[in-house]
mmCIF file as gemmi writes it, N, C-alpha and C atoms, coordinates in Angstrom:
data_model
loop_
_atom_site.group_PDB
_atom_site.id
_atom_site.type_symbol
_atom_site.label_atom_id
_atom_site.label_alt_id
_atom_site.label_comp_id
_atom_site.label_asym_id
_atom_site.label_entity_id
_atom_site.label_seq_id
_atom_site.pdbx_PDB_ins_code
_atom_site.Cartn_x
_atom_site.Cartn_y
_atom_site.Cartn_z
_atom_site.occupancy
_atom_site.B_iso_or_equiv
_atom_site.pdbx_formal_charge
_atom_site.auth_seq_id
_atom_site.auth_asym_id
_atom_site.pdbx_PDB_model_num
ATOM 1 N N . UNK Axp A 1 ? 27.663 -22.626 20.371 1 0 ? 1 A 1
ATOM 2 C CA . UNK Axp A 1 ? 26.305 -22.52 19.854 1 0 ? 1 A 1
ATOM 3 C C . UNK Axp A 1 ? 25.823 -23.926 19.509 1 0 ? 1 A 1
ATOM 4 N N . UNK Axp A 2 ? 24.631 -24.282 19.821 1 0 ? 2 A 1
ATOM 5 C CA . UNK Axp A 2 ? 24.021 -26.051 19.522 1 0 ? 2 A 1
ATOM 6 C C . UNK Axp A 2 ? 23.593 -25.967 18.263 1 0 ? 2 A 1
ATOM 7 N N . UNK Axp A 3 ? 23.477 -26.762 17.339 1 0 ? 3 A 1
ATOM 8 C CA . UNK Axp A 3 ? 23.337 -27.437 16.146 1 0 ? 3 A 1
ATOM 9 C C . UNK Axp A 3 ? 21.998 -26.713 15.814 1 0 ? 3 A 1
ATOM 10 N N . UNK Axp A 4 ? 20.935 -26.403 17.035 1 0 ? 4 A 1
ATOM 11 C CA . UNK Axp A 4 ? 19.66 -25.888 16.769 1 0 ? 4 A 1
ATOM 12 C C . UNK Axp A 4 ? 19.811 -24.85 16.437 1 0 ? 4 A 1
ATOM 13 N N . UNK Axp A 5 ? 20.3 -24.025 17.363 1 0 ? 5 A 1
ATOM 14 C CA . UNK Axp A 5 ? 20.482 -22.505 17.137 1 0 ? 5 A 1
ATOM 15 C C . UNK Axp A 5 ? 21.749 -22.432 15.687 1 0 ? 5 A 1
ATOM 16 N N . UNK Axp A 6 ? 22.566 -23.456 15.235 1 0 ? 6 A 1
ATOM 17 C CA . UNK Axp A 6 ? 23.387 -22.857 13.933 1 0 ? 6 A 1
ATOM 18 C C . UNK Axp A 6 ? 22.667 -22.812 12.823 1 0 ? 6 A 1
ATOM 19 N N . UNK Axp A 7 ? 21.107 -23.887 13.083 1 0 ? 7 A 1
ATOM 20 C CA . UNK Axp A 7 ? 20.608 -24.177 11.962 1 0 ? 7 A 1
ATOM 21 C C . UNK Axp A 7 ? 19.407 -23.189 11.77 1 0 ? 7 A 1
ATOM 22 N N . UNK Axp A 8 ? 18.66 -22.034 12.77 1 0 ? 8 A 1
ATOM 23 C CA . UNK Axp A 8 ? 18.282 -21.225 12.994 1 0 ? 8 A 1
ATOM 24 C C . UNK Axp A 8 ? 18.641 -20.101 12.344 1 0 ? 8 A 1
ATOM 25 N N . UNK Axp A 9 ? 19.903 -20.211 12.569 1 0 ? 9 A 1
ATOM 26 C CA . UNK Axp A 9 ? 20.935 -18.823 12.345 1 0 ? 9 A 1
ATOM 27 C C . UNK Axp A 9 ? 21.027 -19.098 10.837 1 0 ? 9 A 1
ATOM 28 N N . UNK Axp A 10 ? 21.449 -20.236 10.292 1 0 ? 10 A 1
ATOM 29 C CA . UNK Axp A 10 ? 21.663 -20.315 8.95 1 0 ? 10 A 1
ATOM 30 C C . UNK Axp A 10 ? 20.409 -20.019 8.24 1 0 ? 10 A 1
ATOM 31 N N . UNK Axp A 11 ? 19.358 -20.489 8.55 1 0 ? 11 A 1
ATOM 32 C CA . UNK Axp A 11 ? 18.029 -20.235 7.84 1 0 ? 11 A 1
ATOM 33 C C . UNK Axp A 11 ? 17.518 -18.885 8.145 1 0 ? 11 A 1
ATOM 34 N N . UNK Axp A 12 ? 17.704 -18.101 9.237 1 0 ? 12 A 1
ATOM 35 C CA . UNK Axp A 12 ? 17.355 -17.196 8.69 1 0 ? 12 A 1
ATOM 36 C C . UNK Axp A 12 ? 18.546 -16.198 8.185 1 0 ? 12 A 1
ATOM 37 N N . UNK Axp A 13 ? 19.228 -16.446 7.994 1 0 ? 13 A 1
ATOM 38 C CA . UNK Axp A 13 ? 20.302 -15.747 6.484 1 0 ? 13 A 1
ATOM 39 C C . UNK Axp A 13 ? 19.86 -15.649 5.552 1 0 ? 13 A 1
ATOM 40 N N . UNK Axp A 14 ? 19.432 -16.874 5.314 1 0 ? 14 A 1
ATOM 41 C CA . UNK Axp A 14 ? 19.359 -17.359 4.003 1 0 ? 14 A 1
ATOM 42 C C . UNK Axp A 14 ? 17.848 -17.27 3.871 1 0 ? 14 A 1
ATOM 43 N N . UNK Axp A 15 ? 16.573 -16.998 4.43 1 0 ? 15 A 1
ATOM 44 C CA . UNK Axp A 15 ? 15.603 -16.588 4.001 1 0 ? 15 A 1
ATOM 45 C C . UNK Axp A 15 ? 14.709 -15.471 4.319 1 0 ? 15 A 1
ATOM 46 N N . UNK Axp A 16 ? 15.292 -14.861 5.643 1 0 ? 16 A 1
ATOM 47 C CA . UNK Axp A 16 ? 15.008 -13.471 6.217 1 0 ? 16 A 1
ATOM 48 C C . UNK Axp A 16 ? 14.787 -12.498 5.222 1 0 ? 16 A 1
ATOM 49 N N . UNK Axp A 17 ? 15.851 -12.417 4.7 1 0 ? 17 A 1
ATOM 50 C CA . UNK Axp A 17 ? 16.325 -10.879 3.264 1 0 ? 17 A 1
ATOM 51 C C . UNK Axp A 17 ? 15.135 -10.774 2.596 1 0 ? 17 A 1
ATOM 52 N N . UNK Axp A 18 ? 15.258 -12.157 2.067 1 0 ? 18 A 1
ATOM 53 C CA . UNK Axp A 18 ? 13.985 -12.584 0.871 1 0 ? 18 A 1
ATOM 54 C C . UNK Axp A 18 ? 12.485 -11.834 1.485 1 0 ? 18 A 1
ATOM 55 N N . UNK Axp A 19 ? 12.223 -12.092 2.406 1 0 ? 19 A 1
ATOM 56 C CA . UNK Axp A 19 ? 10.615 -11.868 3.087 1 0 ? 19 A 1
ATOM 57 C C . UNK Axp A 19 ? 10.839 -10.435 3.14 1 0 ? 19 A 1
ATOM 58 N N . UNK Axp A 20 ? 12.059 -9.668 3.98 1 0 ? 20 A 1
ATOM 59 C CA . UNK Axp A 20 ? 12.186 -8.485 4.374 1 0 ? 20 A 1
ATOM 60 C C . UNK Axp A 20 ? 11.975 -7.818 3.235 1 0 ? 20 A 1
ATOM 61 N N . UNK Axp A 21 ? 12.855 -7.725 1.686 1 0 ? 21 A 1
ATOM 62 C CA . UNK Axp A 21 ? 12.643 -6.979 0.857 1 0 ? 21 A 1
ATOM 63 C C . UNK Axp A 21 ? 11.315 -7.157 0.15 1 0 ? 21 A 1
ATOM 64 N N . UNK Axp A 22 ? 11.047 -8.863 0.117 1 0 ? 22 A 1
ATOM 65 C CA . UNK Axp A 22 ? 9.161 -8.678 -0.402 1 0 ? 22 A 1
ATOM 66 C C . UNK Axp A 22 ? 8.474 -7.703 0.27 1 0 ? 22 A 1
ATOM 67 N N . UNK Axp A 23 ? 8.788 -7.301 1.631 1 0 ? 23 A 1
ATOM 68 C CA . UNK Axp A 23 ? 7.402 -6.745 2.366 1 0 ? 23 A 1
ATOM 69 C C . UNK Axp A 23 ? 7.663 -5.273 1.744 1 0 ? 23 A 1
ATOM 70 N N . UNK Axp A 24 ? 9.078 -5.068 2.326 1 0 ? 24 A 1
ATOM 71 C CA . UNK Axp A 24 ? 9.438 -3.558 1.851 1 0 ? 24 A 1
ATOM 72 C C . UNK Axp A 24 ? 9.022 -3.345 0.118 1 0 ? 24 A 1
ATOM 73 N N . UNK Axp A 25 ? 8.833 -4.021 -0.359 1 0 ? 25 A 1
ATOM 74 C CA . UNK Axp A 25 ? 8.587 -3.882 -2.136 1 0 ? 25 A 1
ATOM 75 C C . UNK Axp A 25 ? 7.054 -3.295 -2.128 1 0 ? 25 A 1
ATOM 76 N N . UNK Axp A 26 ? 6.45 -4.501 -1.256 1 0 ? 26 A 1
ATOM 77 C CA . UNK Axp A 26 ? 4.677 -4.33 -1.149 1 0 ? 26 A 1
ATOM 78 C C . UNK Axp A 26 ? 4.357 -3.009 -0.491 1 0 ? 26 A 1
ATOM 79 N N . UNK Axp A 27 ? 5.261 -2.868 0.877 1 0 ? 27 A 1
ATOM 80 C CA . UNK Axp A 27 ? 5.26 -1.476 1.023 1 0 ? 27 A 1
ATOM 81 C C . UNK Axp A 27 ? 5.211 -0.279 -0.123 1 0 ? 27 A 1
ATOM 82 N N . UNK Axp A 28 ? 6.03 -0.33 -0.824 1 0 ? 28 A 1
ATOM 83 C CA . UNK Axp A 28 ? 6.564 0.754 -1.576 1 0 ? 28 A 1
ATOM 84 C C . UNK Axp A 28 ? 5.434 0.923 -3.313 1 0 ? 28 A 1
ATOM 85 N N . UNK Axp A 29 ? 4.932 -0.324 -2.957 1 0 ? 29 A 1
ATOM 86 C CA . UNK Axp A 29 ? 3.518 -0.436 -4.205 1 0 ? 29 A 1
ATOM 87 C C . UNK Axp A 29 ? 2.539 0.353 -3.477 1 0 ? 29 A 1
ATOM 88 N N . UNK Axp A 30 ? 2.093 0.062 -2.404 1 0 ? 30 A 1
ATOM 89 C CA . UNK Axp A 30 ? 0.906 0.553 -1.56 1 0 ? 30 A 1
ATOM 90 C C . UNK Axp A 30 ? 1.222 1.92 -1.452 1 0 ? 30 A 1
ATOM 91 N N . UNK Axp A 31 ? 2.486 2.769 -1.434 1 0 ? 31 A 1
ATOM 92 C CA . UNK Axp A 31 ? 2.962 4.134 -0.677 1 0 ? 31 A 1
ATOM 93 C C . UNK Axp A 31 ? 2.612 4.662 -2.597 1 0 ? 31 A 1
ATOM 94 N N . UNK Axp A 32 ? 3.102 4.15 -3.103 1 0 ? 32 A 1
ATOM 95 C CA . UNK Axp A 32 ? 3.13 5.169 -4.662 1 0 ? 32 A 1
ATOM 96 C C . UNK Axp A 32 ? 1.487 4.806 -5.043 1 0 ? 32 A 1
ATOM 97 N N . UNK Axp A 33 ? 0.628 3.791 -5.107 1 0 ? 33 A 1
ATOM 98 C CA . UNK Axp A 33 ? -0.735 4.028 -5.427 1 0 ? 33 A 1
ATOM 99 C C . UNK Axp A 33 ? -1.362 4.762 -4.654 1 0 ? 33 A 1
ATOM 100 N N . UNK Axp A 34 ? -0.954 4.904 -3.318 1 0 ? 34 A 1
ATOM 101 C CA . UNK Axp A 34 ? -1.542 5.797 -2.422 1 0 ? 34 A 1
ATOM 102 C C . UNK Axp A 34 ? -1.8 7.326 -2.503 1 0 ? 34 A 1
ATOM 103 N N . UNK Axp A 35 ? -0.487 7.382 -2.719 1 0 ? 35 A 1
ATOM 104 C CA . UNK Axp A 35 ? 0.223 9.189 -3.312 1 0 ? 35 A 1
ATOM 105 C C . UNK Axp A 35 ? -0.455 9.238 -4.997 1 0 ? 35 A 1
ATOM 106 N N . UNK Axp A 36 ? -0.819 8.439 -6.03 1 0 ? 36 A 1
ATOM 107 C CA . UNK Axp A 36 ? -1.129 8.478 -6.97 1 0 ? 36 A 1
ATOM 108 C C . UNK Axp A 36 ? -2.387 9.33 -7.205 1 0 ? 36 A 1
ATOM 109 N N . UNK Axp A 37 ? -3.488 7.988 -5.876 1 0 ? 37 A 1
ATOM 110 C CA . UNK Axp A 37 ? -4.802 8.343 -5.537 1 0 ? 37 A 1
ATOM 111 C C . UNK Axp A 37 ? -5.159 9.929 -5.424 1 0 ? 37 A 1
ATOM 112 N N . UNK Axp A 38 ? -4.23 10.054 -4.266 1 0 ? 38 A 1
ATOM 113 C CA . UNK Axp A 38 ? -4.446 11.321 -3.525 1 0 ? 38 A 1
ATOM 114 C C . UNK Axp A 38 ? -4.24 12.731 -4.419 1 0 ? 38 A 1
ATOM 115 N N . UNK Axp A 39 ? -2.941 12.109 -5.103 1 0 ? 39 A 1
ATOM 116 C CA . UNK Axp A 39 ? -2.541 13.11 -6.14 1 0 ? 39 A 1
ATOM 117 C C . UNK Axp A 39 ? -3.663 13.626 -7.247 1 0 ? 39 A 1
ATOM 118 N N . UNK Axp A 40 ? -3.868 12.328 -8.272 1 0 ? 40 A 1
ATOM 119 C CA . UNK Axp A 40 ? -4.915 12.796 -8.73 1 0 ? 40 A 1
ATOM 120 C C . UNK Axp A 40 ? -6.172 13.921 -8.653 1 0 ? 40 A 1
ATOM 121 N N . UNK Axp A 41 ? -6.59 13.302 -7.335 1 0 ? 41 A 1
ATOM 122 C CA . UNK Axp A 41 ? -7.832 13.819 -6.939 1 0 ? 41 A 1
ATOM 123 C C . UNK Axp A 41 ? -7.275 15.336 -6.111 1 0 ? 41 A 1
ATOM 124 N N . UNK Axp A 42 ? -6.63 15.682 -5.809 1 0 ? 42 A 1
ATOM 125 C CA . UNK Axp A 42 ? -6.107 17.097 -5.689 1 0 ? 42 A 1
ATOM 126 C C . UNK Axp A 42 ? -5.767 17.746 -6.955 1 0 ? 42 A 1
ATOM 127 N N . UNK Axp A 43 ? -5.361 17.167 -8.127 1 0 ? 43 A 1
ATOM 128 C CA . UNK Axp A 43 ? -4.785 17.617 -9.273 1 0 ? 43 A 1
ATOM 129 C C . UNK Axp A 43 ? -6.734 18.248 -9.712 1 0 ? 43 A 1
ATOM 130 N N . UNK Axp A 44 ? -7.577 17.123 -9.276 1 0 ? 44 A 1
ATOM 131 C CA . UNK Axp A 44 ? -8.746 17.836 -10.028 1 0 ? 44 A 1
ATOM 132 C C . UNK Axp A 44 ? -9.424 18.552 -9.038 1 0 ? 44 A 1
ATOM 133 N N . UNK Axp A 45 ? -9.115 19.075 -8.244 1 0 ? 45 A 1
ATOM 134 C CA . UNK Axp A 45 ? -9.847 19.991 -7.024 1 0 ? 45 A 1
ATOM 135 C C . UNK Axp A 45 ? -11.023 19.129 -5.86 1 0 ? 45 A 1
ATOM 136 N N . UNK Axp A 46 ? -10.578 17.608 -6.306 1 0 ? 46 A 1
ATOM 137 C CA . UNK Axp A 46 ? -11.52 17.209 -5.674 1 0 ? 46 A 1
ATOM 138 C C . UNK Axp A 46 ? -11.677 16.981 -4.555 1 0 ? 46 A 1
ATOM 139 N N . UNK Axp A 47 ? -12.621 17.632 -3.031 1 0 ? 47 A 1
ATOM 140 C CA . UNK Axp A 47 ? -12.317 17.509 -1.619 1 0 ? 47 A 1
ATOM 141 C C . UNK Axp A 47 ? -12.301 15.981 -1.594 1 0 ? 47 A 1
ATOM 142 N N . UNK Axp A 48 ? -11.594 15.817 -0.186 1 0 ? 48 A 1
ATOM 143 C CA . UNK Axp A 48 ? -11.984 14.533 0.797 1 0 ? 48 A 1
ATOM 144 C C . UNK Axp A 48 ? -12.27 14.998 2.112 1 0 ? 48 A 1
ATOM 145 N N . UNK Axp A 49 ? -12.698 14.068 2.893 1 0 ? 49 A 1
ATOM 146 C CA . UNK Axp A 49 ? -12.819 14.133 3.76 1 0 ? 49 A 1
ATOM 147 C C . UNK Axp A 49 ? -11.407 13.526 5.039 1 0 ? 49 A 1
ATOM 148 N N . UNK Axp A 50 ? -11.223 13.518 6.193 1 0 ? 50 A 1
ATOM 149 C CA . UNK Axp A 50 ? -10.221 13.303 6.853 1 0 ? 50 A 1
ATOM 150 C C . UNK Axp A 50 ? -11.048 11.399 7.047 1 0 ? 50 A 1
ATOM 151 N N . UNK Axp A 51 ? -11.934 10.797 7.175 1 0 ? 51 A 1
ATOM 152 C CA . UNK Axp A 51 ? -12.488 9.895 6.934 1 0 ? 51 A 1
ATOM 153 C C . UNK Axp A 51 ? -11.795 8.847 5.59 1 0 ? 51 A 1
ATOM 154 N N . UNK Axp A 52 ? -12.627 10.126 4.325 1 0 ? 52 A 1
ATOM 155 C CA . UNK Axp A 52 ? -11.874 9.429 3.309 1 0 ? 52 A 1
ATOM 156 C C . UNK Axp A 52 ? -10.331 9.107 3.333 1 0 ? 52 A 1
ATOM 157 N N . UNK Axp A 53 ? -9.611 9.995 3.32 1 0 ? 53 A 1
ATOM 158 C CA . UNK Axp A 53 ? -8.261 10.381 3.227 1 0 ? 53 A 1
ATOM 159 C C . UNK Axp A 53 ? -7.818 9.285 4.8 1 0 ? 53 A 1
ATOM 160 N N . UNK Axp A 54 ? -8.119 9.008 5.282 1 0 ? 54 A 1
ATOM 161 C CA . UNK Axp A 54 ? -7.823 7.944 6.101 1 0 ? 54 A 1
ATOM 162 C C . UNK Axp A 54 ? -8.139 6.521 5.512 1 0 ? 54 A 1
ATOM 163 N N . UNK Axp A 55 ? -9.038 6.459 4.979 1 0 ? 55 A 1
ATOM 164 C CA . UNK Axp A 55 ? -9.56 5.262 4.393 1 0 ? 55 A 1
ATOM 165 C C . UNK Axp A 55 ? -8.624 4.61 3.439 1 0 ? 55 A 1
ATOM 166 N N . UNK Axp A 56 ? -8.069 5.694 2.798 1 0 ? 56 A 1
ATOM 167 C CA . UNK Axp A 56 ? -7.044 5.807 1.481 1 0 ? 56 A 1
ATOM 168 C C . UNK Axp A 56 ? -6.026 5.622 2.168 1 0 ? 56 A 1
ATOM 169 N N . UNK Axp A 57 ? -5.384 5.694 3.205 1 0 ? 57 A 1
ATOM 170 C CA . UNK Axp A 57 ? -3.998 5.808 3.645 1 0 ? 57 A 1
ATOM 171 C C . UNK Axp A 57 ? -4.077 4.274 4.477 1 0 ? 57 A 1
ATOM 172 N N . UNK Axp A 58 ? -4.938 3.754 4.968 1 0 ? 58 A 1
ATOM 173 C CA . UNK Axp A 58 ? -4.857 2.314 5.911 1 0 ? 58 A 1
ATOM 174 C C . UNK Axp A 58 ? -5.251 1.094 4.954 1 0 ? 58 A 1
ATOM 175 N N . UNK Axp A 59 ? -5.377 1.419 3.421 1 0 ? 59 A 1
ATOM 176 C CA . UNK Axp A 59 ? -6.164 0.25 2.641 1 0 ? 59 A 1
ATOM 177 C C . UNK Axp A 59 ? -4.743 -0.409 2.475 1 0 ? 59 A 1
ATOM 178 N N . UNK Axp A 60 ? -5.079 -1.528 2.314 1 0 ? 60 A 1
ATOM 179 C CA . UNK Axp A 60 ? -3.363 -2.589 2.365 1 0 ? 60 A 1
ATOM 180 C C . UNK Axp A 60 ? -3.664 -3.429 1.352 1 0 ? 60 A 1
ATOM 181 N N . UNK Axp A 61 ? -4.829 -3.545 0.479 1 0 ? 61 A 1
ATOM 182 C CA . UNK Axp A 61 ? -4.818 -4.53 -0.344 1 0 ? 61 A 1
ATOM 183 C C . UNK Axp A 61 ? -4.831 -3.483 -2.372 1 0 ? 61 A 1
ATOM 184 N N . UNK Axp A 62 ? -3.587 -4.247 -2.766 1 0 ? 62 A 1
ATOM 185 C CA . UNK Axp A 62 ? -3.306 -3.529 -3.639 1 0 ? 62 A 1
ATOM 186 C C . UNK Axp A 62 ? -4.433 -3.516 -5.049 1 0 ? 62 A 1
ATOM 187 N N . UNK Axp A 63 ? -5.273 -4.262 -4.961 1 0 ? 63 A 1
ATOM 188 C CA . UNK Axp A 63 ? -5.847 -4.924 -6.047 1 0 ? 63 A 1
ATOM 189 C C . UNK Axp A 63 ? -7.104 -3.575 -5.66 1 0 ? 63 A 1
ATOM 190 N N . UNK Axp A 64 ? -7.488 -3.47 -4.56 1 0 ? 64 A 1
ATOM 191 C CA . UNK Axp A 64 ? -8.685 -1.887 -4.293 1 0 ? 64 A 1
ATOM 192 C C . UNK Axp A 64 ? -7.397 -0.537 -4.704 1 0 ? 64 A 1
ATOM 193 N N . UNK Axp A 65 ? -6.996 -1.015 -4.094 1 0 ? 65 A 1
ATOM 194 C CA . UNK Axp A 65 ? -6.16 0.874 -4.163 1 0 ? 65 A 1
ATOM 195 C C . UNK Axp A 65 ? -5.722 0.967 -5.826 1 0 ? 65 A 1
ATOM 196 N N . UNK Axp A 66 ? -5.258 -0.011 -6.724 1 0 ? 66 A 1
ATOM 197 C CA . UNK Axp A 66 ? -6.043 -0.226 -8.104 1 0 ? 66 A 1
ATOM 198 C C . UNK Axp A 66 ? -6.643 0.409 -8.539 1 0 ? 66 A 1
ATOM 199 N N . UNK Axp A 67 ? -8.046 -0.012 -7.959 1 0 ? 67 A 1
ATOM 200 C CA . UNK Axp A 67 ? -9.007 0.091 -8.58 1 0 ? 67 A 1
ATOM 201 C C . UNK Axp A 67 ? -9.726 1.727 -8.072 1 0 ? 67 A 1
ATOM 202 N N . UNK Axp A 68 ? -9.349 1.598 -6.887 1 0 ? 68 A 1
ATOM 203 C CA . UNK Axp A 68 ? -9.714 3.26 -6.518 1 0 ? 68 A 1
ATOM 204 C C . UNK Axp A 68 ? -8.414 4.295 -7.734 1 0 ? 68 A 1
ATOM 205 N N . UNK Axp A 69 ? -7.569 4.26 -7.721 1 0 ? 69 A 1
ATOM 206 C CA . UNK Axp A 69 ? -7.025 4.884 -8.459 1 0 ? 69 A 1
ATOM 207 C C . UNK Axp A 69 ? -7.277 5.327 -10.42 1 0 ? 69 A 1
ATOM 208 N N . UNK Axp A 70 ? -8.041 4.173 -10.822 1 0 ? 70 A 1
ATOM 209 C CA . UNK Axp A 70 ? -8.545 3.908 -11.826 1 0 ? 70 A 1
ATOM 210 C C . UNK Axp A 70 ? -9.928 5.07 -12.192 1 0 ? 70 A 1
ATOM 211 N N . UNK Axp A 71 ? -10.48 4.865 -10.759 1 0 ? 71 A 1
ATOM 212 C CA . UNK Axp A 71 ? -11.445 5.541 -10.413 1 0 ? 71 A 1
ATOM 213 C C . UNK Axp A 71 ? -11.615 7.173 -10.35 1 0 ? 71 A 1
ATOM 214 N N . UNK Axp A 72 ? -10.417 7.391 -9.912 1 0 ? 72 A 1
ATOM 215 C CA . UNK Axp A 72 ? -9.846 8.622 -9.468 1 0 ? 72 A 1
ATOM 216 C C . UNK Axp A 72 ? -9.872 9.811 -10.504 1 0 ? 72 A 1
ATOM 217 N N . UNK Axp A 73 ? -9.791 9.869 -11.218 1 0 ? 73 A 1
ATOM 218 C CA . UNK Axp A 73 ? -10.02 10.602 -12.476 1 0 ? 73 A 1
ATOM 219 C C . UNK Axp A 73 ? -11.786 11.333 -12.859 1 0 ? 73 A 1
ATOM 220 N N . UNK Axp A 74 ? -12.443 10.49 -12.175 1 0 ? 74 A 1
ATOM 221 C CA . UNK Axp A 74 ? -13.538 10.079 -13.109 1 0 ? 74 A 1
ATOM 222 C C . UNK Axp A 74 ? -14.616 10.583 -11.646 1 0 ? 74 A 1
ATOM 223 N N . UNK Axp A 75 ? -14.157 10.51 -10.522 1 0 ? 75 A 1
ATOM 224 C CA . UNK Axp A 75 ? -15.545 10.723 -9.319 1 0 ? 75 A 1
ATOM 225 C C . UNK Axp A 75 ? -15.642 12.139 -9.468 1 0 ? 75 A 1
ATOM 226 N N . UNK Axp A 76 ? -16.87 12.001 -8.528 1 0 ? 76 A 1
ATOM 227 C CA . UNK Axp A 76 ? -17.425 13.653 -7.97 1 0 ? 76 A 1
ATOM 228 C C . UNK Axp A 76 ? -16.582 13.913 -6.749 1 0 ? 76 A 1
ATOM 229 N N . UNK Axp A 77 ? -16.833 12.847 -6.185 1 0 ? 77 A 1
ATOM 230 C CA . UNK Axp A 77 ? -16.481 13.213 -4.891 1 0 ? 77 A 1
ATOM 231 C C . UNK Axp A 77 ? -15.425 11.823 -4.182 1 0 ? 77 A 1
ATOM 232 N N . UNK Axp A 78 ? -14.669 12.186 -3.077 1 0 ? 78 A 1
ATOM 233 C CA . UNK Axp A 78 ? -13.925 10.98 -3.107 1 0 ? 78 A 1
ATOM 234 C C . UNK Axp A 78 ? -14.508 9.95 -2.323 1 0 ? 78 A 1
ATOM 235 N N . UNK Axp A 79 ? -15.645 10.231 -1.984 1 0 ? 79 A 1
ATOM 236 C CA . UNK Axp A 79 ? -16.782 9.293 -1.899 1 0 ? 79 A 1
ATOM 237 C C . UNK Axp A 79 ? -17.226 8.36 -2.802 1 0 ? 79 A 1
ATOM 238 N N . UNK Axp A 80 ? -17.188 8.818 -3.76 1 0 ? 80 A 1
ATOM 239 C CA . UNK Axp A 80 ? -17.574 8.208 -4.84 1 0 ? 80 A 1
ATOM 240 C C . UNK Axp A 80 ? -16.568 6.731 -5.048 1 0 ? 80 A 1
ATOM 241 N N . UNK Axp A 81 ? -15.083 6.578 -4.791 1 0 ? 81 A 1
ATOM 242 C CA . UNK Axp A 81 ? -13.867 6.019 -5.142 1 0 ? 81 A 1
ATOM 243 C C . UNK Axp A 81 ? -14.502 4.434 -4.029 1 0 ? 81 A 1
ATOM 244 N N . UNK Axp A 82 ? -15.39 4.854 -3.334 1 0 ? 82 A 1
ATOM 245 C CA . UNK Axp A 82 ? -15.518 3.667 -2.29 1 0 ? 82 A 1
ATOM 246 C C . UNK Axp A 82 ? -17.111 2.976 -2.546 1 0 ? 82 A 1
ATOM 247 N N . UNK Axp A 83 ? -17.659 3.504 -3.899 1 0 ? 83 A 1
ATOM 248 C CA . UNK Axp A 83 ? -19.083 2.551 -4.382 1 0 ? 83 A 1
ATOM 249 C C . UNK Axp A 83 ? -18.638 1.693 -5.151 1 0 ? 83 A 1
């Protein structure tokens, strides 16, 4: 093996894991606010739409799904979670 490829191999040992379990972590924030959202708003009878409920399942930024969840309690409709 050349010096390039040992030093390849060594770096990503040694910093692969790190990124892999950050993503899987961020994953696993986004999957429980998600289920939170959804939960909620079924807990209060409230419809969605397959629109909404898509909208809710592809959002990737944790700081909205937050704030939609915050929200969640409190709309008419799950329309409402996206003004």
């Amino acid at each position: 093996m050349s010096k390039t490829m040992q030093d390849f191999d060594y770096l990503g040992k040694k910093y692969f894991p790190h990124w892999i379990e950050a993503g899987r972590a961020l994953g696993q924030a986004e999957a429980t606010l998600i289920a939170g959202i959804v939960r909620v708003l079924e807990m209060r009878g409230v419809e969605f739409s397959d629109d909404a409920a898509e909208r809710i399942h592809r959002c990737k930024s944790l700081d909205q799904l937050v704030t939609w969840l915050h929200k969640a309690p409190k709309v008419k409709s799950a329309d409402d979670l996206f003004d």
